[in-house]
C-alpha atoms as a printed R data frame, in Angstrom:
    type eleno elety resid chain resno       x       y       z
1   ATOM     1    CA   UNK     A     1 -50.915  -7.857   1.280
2   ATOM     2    CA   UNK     A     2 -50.924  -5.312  -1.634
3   ATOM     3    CA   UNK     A     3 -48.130  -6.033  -4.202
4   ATOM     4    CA   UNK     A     4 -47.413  -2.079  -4.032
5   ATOM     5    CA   UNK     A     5 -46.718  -1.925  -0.613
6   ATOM     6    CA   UNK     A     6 -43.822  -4.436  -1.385
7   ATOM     7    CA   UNK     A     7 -41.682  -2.033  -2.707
8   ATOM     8    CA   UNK     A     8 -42.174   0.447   0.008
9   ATOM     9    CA   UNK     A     9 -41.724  -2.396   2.949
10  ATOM    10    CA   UNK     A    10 -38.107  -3.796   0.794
11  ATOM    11    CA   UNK     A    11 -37.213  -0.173   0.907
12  ATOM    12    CA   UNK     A    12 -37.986   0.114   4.578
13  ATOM    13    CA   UNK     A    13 -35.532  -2.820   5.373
14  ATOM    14    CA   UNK     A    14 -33.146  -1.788   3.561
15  ATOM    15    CA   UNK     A    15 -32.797   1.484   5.336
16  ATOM    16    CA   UNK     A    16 -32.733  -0.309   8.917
17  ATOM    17    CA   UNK     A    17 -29.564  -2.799   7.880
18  ATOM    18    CA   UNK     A    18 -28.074   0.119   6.587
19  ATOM    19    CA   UNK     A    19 -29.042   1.710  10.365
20  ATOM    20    CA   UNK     A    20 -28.017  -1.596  12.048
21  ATOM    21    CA   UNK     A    21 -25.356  -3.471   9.967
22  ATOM    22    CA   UNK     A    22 -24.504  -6.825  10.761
23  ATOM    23    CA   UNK     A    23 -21.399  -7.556  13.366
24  ATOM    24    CA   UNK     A    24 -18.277  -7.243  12.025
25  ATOM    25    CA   UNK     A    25 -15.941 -10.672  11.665
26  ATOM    26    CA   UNK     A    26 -12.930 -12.131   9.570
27  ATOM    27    CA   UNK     A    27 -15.724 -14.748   7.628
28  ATOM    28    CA   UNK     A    28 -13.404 -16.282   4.292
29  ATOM    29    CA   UNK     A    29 -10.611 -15.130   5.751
30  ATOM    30    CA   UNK     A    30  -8.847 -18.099   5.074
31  ATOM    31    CA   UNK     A    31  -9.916 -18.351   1.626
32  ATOM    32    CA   UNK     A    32  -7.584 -15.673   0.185
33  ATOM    33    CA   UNK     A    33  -3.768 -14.031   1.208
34  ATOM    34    CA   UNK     A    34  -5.387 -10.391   0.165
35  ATOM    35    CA   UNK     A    35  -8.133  -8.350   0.811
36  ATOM    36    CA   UNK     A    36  -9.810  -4.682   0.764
37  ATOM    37    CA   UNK     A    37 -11.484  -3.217   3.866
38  ATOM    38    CA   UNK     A    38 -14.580  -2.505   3.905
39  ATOM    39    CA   UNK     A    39 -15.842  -0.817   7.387
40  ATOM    40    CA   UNK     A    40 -19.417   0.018   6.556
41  ATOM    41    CA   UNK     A    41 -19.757  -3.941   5.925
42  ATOM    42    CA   UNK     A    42 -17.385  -4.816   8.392
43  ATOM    43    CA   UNK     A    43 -16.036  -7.484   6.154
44  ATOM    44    CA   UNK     A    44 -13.018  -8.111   4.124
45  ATOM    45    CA   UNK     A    45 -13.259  -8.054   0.580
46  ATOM    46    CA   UNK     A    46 -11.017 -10.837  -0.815
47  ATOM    47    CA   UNK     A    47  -8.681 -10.404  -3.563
48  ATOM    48    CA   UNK     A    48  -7.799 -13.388  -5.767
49  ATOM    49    CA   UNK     A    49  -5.208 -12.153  -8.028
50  ATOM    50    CA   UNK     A    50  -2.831  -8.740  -6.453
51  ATOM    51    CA   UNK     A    51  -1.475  -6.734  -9.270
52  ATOM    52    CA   UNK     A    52   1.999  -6.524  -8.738
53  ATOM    53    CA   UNK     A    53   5.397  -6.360 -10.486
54  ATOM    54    CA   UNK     A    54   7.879  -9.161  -9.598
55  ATOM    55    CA   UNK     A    55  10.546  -7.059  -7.080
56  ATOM    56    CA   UNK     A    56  13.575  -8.558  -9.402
57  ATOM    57    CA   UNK     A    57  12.430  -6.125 -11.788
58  ATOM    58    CA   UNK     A    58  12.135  -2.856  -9.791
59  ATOM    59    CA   UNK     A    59  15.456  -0.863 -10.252
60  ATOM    60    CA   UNK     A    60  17.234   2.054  -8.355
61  ATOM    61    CA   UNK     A    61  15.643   0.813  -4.907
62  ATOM    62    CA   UNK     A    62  18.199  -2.033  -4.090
63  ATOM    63    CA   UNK     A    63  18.957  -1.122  -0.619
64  ATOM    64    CA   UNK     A    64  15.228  -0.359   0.041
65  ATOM    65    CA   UNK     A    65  14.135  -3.887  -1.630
66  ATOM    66    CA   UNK     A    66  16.311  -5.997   0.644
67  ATOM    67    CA   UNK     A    67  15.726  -3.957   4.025
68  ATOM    68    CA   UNK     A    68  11.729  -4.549   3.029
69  ATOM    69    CA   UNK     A    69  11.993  -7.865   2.262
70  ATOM    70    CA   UNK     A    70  13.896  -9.339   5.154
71  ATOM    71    CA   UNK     A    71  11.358  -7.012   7.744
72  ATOM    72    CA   UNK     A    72   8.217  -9.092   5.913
73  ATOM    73    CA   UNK     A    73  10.339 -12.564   6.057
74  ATOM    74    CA   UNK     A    74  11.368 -11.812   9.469
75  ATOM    75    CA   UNK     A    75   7.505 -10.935   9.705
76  ATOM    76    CA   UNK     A    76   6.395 -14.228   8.315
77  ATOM    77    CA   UNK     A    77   8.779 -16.801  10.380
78  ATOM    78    CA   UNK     A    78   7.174 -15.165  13.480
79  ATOM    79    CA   UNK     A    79  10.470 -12.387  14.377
80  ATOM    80    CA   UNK     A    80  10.211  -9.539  15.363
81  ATOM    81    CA   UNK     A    81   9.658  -6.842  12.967
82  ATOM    82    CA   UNK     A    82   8.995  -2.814  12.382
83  ATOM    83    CA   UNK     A    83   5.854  -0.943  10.635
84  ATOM    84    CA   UNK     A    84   7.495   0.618   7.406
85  ATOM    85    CA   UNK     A    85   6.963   3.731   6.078
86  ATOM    86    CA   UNK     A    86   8.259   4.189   1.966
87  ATOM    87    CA   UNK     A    87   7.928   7.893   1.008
88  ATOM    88    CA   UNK     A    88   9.684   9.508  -1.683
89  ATOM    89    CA   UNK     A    89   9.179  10.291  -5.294
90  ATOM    90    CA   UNK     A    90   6.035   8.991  -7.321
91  ATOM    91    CA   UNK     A    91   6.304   6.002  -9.454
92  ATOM    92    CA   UNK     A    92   9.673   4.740  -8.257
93  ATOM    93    CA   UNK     A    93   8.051   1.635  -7.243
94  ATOM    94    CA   UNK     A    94   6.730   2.022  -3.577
95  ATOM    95    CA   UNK     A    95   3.450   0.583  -3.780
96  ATOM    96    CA   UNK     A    96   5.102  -1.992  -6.403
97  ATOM    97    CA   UNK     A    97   7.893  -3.250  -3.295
98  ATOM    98    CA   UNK     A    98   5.018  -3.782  -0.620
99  ATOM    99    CA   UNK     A    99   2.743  -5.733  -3.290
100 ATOM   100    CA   UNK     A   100   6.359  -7.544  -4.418
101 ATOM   101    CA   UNK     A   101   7.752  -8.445  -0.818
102 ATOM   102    CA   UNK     A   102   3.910  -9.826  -0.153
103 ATOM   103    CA   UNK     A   103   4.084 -12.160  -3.067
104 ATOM   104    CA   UNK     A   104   7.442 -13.100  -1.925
105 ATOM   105    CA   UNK     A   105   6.767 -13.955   1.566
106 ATOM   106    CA   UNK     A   106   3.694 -16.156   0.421
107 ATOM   107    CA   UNK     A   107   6.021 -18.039  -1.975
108 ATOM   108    CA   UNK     A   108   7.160 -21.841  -0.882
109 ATOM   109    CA   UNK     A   109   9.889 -23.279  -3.031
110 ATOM   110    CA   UNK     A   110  10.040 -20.332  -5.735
111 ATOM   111    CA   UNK     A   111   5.854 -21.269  -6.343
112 ATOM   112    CA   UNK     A   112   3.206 -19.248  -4.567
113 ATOM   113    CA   UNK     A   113   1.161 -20.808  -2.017
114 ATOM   114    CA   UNK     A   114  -2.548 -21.607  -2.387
115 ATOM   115    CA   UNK     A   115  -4.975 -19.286  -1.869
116 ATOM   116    CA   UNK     A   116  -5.731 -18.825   1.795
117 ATOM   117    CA   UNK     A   117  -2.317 -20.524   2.575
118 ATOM   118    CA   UNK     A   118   0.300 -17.897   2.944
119 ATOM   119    CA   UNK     A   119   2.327 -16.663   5.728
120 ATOM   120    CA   UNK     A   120   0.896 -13.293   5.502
121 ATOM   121    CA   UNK     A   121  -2.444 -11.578   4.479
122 ATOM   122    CA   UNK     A   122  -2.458  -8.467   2.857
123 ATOM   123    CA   UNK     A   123  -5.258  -6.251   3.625
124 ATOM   124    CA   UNK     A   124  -5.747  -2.808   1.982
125 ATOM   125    CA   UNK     A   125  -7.382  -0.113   3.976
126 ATOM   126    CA   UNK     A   126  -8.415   3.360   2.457
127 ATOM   127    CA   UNK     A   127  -6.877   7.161   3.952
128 ATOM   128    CA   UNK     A   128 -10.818   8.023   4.727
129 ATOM   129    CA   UNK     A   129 -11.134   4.437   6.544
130 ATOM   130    CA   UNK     A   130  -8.319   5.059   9.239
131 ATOM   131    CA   UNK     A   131 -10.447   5.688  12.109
132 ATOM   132    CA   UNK     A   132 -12.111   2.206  11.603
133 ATOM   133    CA   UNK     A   133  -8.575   0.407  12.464
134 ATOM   134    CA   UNK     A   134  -9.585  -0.288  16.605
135 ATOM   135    CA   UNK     A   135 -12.886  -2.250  14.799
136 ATOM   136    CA   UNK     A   136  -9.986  -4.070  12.358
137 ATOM   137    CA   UNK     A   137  -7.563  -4.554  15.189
138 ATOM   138    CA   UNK     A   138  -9.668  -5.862  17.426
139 ATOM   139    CA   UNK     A   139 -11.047  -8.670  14.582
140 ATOM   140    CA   UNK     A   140  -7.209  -9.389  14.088
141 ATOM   141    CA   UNK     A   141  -6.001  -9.688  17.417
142 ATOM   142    CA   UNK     A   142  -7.748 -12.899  17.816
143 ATOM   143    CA   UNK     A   143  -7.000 -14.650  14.363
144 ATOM   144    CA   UNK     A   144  -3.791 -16.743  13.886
145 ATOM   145    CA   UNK     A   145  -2.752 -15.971  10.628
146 ATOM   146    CA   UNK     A   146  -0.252 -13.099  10.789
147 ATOM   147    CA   UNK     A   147  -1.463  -9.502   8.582
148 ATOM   148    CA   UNK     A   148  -0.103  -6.400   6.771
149 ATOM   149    CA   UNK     A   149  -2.050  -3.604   6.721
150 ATOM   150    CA   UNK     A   150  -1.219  -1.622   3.541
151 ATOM   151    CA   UNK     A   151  -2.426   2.276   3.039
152 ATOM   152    CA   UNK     A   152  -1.552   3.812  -0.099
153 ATOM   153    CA   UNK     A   153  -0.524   7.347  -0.306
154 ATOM   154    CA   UNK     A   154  -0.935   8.242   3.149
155 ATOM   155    CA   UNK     A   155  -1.182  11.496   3.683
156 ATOM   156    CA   UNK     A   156  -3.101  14.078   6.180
157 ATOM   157    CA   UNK     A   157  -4.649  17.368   5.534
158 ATOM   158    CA   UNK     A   158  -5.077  20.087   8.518
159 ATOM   159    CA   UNK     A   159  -8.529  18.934   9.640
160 ATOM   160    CA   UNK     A   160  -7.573  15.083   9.823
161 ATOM   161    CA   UNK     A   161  -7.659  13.778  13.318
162 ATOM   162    CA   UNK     A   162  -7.522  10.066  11.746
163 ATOM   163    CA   UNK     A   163  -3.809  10.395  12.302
164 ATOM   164    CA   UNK     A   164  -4.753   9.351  16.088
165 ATOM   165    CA   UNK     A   165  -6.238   6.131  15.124
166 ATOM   166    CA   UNK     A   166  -3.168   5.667  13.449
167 ATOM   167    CA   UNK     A   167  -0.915   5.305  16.750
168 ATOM   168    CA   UNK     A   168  -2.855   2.714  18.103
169 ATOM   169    CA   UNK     A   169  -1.468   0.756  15.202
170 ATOM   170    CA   UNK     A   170   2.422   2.179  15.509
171 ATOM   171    CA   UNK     A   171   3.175   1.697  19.226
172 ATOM   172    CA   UNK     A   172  -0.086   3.564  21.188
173 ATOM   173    CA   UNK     A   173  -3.547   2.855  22.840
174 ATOM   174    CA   UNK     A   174  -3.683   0.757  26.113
175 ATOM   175    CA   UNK     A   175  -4.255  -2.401  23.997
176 ATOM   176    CA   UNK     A   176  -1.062  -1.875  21.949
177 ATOM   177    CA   UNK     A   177  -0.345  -3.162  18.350
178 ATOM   178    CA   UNK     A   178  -1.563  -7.333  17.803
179 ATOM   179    CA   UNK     A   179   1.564  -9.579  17.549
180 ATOM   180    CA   UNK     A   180   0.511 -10.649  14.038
181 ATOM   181    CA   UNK     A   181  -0.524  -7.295  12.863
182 ATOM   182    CA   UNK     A   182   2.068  -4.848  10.650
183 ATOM   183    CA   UNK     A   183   1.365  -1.533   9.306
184 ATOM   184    CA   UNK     A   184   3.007  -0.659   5.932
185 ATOM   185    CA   UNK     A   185   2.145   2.620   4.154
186 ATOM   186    CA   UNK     A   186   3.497   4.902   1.332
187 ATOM   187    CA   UNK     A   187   3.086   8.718   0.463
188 ATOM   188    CA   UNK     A   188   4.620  11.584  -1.496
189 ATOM   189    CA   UNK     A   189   5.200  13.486   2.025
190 ATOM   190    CA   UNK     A   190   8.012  12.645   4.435
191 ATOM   191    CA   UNK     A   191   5.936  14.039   6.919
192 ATOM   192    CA   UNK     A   192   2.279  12.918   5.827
193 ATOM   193    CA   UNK     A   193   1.370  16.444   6.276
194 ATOM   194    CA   UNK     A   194   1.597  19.731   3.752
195 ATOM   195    CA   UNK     A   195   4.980  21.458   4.468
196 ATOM   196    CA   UNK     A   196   3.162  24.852   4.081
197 ATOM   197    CA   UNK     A   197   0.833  23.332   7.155
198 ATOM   198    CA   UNK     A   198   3.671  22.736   9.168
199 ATOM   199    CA   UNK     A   199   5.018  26.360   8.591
200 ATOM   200    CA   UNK     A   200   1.730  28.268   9.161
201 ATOM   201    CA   UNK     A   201   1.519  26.195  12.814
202 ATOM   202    CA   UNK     A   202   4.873  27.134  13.726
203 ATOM   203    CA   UNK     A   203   4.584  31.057  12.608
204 ATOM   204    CA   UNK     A   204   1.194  31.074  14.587
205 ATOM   205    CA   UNK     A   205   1.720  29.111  17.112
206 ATOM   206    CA   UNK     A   206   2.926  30.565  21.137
207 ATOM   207    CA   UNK     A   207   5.425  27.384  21.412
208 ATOM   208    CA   UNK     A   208   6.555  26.519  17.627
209 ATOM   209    CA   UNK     A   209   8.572  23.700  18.765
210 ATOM   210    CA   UNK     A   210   5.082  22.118  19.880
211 ATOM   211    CA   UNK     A   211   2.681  23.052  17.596
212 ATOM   212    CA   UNK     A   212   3.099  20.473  15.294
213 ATOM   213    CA   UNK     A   213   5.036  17.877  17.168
214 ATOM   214    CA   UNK     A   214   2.299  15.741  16.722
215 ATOM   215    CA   UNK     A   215   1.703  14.659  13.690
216 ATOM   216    CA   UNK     A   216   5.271  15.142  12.120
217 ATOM   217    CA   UNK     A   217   6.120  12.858  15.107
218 ATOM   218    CA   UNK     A   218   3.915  10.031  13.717
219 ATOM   219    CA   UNK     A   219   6.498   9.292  10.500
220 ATOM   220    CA   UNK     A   220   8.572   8.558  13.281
221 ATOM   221    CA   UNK     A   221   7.004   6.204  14.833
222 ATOM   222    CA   UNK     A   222   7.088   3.541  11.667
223 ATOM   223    CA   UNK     A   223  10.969   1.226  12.474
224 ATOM   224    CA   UNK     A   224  11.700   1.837   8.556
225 ATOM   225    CA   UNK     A   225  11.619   4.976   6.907
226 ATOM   226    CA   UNK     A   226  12.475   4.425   3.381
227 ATOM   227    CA   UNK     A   227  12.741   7.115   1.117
228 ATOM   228    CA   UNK     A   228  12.498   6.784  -2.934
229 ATOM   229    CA   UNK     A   229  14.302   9.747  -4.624
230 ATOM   230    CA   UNK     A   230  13.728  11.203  -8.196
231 ATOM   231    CA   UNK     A   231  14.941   8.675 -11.323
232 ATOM   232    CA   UNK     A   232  18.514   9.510 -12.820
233 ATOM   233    CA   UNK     A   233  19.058   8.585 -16.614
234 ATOM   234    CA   UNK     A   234  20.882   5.240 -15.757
235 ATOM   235    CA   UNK     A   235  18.560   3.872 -13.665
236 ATOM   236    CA   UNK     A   236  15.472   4.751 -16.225
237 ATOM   237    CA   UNK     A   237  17.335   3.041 -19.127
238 ATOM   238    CA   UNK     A   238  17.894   0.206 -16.572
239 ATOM   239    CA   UNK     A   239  14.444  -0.204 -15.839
240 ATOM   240    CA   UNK     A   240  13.023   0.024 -19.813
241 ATOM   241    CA   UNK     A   241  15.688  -2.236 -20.371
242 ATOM   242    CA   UNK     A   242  14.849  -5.115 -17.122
243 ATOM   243    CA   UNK     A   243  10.925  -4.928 -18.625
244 ATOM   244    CA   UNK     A   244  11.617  -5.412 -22.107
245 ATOM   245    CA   UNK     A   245  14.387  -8.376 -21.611
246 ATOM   246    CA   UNK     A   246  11.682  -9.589 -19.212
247 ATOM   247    CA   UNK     A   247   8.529  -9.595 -22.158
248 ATOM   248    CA   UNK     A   248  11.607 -10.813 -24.372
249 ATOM   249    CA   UNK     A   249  10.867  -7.733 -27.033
250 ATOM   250    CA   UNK     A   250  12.211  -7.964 -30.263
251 ATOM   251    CA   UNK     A   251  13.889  -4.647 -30.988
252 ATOM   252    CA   UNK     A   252  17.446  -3.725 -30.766
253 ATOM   253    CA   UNK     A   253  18.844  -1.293 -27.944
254 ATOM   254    CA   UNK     A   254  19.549   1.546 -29.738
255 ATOM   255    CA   UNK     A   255  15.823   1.720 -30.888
256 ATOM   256    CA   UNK     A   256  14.255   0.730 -27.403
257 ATOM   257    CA   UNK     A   257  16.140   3.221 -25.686
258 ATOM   258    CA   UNK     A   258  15.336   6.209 -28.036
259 ATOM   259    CA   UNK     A   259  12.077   5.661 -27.965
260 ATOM   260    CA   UNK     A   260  11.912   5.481 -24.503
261 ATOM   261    CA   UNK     A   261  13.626   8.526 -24.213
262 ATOM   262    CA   UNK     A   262  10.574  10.810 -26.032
263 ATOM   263    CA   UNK     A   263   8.059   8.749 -24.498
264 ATOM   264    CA   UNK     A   264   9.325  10.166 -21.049
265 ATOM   265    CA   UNK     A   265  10.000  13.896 -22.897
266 ATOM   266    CA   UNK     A   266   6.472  13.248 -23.520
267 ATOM   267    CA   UNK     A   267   5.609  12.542 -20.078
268 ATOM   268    CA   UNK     A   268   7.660  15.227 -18.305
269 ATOM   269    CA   UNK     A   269   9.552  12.647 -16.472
270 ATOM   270    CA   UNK     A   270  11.288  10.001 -15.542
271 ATOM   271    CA   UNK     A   271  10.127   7.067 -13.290
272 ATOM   272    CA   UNK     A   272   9.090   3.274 -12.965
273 ATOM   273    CA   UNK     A   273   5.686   3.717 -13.405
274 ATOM   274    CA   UNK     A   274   6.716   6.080 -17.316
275 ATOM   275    CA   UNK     A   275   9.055   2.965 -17.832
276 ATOM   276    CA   UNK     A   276   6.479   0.316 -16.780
277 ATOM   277    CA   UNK     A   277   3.508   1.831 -19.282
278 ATOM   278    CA   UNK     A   278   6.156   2.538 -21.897
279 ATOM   279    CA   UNK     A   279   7.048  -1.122 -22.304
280 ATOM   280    CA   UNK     A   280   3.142  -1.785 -22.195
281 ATOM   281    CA   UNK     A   281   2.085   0.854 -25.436
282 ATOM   282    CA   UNK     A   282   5.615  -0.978 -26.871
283 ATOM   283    CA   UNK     A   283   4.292  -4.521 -26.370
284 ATOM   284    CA   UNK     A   284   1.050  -3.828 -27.649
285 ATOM   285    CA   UNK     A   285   2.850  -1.894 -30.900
286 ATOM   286    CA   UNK     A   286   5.607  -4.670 -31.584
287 ATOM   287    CA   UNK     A   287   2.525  -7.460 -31.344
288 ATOM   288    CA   UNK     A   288   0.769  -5.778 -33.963
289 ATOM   289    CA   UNK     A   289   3.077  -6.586 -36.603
């Protein structure tokens, strides 16, 4: 055979596995407690080290942190437990509680578990990737370990129909949710959907009441709803100071605290996350001298 027709022939296969992927399956899913979806593969991407803030050290969320811990501990001994929604203000630590109250869960004497051996797997999946979750289900249903699923910021736009795929997670479809199978999520929007789009439906709609029933109904349908409100000044000095006693800084209170007031001036606000990279341009300052 010609060596230039190679190229043209490699190109030619490549194009029908992208036509005809493999099968989906759970292969290595034993081998890690995370992992990223990946529906044009149909594989799980594992995840050997999830980026997450110990949940002793998120502040002004107490009541939140214990009602999501005990659902994924009641999740991981094999209870009954709900799909939880955390919506709220950004960077007050929702993402940060589902990552923490993983970690936790997967912990056996205070010491995490080895890879592949936690109660609970954490897999990510992506807004654009909902309607792909009957494929994941049905992979899951099957497998004894138990999962989260985990969507961050969750939110739908007026064309999105993915929302539907979403209820056969929550409590619909004729199959229902898998046993071992949670749904946690977080978003900006109470209602995963633009208020403005919920007002225009209503004003043009012939029964308002119905119009968007819908999908406002589907925030309903997660057991917790736990909202995450706007950082006071307390609970911001609380958190710069539970991150730097954590990193064991060595500057006095006084000093930490007025710098991290202008950092947030500087930032326009006040939150977790503006506390969290404070103490990490602080760290890196304070080790340079």
């Amino acid at each position: 055979m010609d060596t230039p027709t190679l190229p043209v022939l490699e190109r030619i296969a490549s194009a029908l596995e992208r036509l005809s992927p493999p099968p989906a399956s759970l292969e290595g899913v034993d081998t890690a407690d995370a992992f990223v979806w990946l529906p044009e593969r149909g594989r799980l991407l594992p995840v050997a080290h999830v980026a997450h803030v110990p949940v002793d050290l998120l502040r002004g969320v107490d009541l939140q942190r214990k009602i999501l811990i005990e659902n994924t501990e009641h999740f991981a001994r094999g209870l009954p437990a709900n799909n939880a929604m955390l919506w709220g203000a950004r960077g007050m630590g929702k993402s940060s509680l589902v990552k923490g109250a993983h970690a936790l869960a997967n912990q056996v004497d205070g010491k995490p578990c080895a890879p592949g051996k936690g109660a609970i797997a954490l897999i990510e999946i992506q807004r654009e990737d909902l309607a792909t979750l009957p494929l994941l289900l049905s992979l899951l249903r099957e497998n004894p370990r138990r999962f989260i699923l985990f969507c961050d910021d969750l939110s739908f736009e007026k064309e999105d129909r993915d929302y539907k795929a979403l209820k056969s997670v929550l409590d619909g479809g004729i199959a229902g949710r898998p046993e071992n199978v949670l749904f946690y999520a977080t978003s900006n929007r109470r209602h995963l959907m633009p208020r403005d789009m919920i007002e225009n439906e209503r004003a043009t709609a012939i029964n308002p009441s119905e119009a968007t029933e819908e999908k406002v109904s589907l925030s309903d349908r997660f057991g917790l709803w736990l909202g995450f409100y706007a950082c006071e000044q307390d609970t911001f000095a609380d958190m710069v100071r539970s991150y730097a006693r954590e990193r064991n800084l060595p500057i006095a209170d006084e000093d930490l605290m007025a710098r991290a007031n202008e950092w947030a001036i500087t930032r326009g606000s006040r939150s977790g996350r503006v506390a969290f990279q404070f103490i990490e341009d602080l760290t890196a300052e304070l080790a340079e001298h």
